[in-house]
Structures are given as C-alpha cells and as structure tokens.
Steps between C-alpha positions, in 0.01 A plus 500: 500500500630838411428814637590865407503773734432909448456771725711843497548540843479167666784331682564250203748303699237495768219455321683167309655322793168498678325359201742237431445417878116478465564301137773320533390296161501859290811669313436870582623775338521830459396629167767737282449669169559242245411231655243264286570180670187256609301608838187317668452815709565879517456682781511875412451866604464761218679254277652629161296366232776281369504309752173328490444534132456160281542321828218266406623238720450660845280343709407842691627808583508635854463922565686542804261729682124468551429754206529432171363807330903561337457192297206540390556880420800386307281186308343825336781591337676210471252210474821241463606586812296220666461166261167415458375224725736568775364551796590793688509493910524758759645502876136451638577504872818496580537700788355799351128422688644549809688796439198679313257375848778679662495845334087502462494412842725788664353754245147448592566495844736865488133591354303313697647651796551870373864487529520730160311747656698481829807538277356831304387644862900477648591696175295773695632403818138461595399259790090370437368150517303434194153298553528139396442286170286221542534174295180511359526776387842491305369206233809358317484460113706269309577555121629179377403149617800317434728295756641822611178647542337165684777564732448832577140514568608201740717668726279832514208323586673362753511817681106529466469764170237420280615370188405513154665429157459500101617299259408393105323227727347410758665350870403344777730589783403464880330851635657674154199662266539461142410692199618409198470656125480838379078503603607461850812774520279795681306241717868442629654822525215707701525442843912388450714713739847344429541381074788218526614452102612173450412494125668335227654714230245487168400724236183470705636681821702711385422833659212326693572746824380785335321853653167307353573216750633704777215701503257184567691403825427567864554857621862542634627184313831390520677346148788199600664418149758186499344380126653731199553840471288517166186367683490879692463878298739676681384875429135321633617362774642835614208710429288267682781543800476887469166519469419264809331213314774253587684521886819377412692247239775281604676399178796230393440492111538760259437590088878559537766357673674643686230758575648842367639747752275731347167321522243685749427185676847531687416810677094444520424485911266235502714238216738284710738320234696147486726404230343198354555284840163352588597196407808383334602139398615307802782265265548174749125522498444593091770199439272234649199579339684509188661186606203295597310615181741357231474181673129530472510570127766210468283259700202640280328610788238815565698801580433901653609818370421449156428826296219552287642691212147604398386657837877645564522345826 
C-alpha cells in the first residue's frame, strides 16, 4: 500500500513516522513535484493540482481538516484535480468537537453572564451590578447540524439553554429543536438570542448572515462565528452592531486571512477576534481516524467522513 503525503505547514517528519506507526503494512511518502509514481492514498491540504491529477488508481483522498470547501473551490477551476470516482474524506472528529464545545461553551457563558458588559463598564472605571440573564431567556441557535454542530448543542444544553438548530434536514437530538429547510429559517431565528454558525461552506450559504437575517433575531443578539468567513456580510454585521440590532460578535473566521490591519472589525467595541483557532486538527488524533479508515476501505467495510461532492460537505 502506498501513500502520499501533502500539507505546507505540517511537521512532515512527524506527520510520516506516526503514520508508519499506525500502518505499519503502508510505504508512506511525502509527495514532491515530479513525482508520478503509483499511490493507493493521498492525504492532502491545498494540494497542487499535479499532484492528484490522472491518479485514477487512488482509492481515496483524505482533506486534512474537517472543511473541504478549498478542494472543492479548486474542482471549479480545475475539475482534474480530483479523479472521478475517488472518494474524497474529511477529518470528521478528530479532536476538533471538543475544542469547538470548548470555545461555544466559554463564549456563551462570558454572555450569559454579562462579563462583556462588565468589561465595557471598567473602561469607565464604573462600579454597577448589572441585573441577571436567565436561561430561558437566552435561546441558543445552531446553524449547521453536522457532527460539530451535534456536539455543540450537546454541551450547551448541558448547562440548561434551550436549544434549537437548522439544517437542509431534519434531526432528532435529545431536548435540541429542529428546523430544517429554507420554509423553516424565520421560525428558527425569532426568538434566537445567541446564532452559533456551524455551516458548511456552499454556494448556498454564502453570505447567509446577512442584515436581512440579523434583523429577524432576538433583540440584543449575540453572533459566535467558528464556520467561514464568507457565510457573514461584514459591512452588515457592523451596521447591525452600530445600530444595536446585534449585542456583540465573537469571530475566528474571516473573507480574508489574515484579517487586514485595516478592517473596522479590529477596532469595533463589541467584535472580540480569534485567529482561526476554534478548532484546529489534533494530528495523533487526525492519524487514527485516517488510520482506521483505510483499513475499513481495505477490509471493504462501511466507513465515516465521506464527502458528498454534490452537497459540498
């Protein structure tokens, strides 16, 4: 079994002695320019298209991160970079549920429990409790009911929020409401105090977050984006700040990357900013999943993570 390896800022020593270690069977490699000899497997991250092209023999191709929107952005242009009838897999949970649970979690409790508003009252040295939030009243809405998404609602409910997400379909997750389709998109914003994005990146949610949608939220909403930064309308998303529609956004994803030093959301009071952190890939973790999945597919057996190229996710 052969294996080629791609990422541009991986440890490649790293990444290859652990994978040798977890399949001891496979010759693993790290890919070059130039090199056309036979692979069962490619495991890639914003490969060159070269490198996959004509490789009609792979038996799948792993992304080595839970999105896979670059590939498929890339298939426009370049529609050899994938060979047709390979499947294409993503990091599905590798680590990256926890750390997401972790970042919704702390951010809707710093709201939860006023701590933003504490924060802008010491910048006026000014000493006044503030009345209390109470959980029913601060409804939790998840856009996107993937893994990451099941996950989150999880842990949130946990601490006794209500709930809710939407999806292309519909779920059934303990205490979670669901609303699912475009029909059902108001139903679930009004009455939403905190909007979680979780959304894959599609042609079909691209600039979903939008003033329309803000608008349709709960009074004083708060906006928590760990998705993509082309789901959100950034001059939107500020007016709605300024004018008081939306409470405060905590953001990790951006159009561009690094965010410009000249974009307004750096200096905006009520933006608090991460550097595309929420949740990155965990590679012990990432390396068994990949691991145990090519000795499904060699065993023939059903597998997780798959992508459906159609859908984009």
């Amino acid at each position: 079994m052969d294996i080629i390896f791609y990422h541009p800022t991986f440890d490649n020593v790293y990444w290859l002695t652990h994978l040798q270690q977890h399949l001891p069977e496979a010759r693993v490699r790290v890919w070059q320019p130039g090199d056309n000899q036979p692979a069962d497997y490619a495991l890639v991250w914003h490969p060159p298209v070269e490198m996959l092209a004509g490789r009609q023999s792979l038996k799948a191709v792993f992304a080595l991160g839970a999105g896979v929107d670059a590939i498929l952005s890339r298939l426009k242009t370049h529609p050899d970079l994938l060979p047709q009838g390979v499947p294409l897999y993503r990091l599905e949970d590798t680590g990256m549920a926890r750390q997401m649970q972790e970042y919704a979690v702390s951010q809707v409790l710093h709201w939860f429990r006023r701590f933003d508003d504490y924060q802008a009252q010491k910048q006026q040295a000014q000493w006044q409790p503030l009345d209390e939030y109470q959980p029913d009243q601060f409804t939790i809405g998840i856009l996107g009911a993937g893994v990451l998404g099941s996950k989150v609602a999880e842990s949130l409910r946990a601490w006794g929020f209500p709930v809710r997400c939407w999806s292309r379909s519909r779920k059934a997750w303990p205490e979670v409401q669901s609303f699912a389709g475009q029909q059902e998109l108001d139903a679930f914003l009004h009455g939403t105090r905190v909007l979680i994005n979780l959304l894959p990146n599609t042609p079909e949610t691209e600039n979903i977050i939008n003033r329309a949608l803000l608008d349709k939220l709960a009074d004083g909403a708060y906006l928590l984006n760990l998705a993509r930064g082309v789901h959100v309308v950034e001059q939107d998303l500020l007016d709605a700040l300024n004018e008081g529609t939306l409470k405060a956004a905590m953001l990790d994803v951006f159009r561009q990357e690094p965010l410009p030093q000249e974009s307004d959301l750096w200096r905006h009071p009520r933006v608090a900013i991460t550097p595309h952190v929420a949740a990155v890939t965990r590679p012990l973790e990432a390396i068994r999943y990949i691991a145990e999945t090519i000795n499904a597919l060699e065993r023939g057996e059903a597998t997780r993570g798959q992508v459906d190229l159609a859908r984009g996710y």
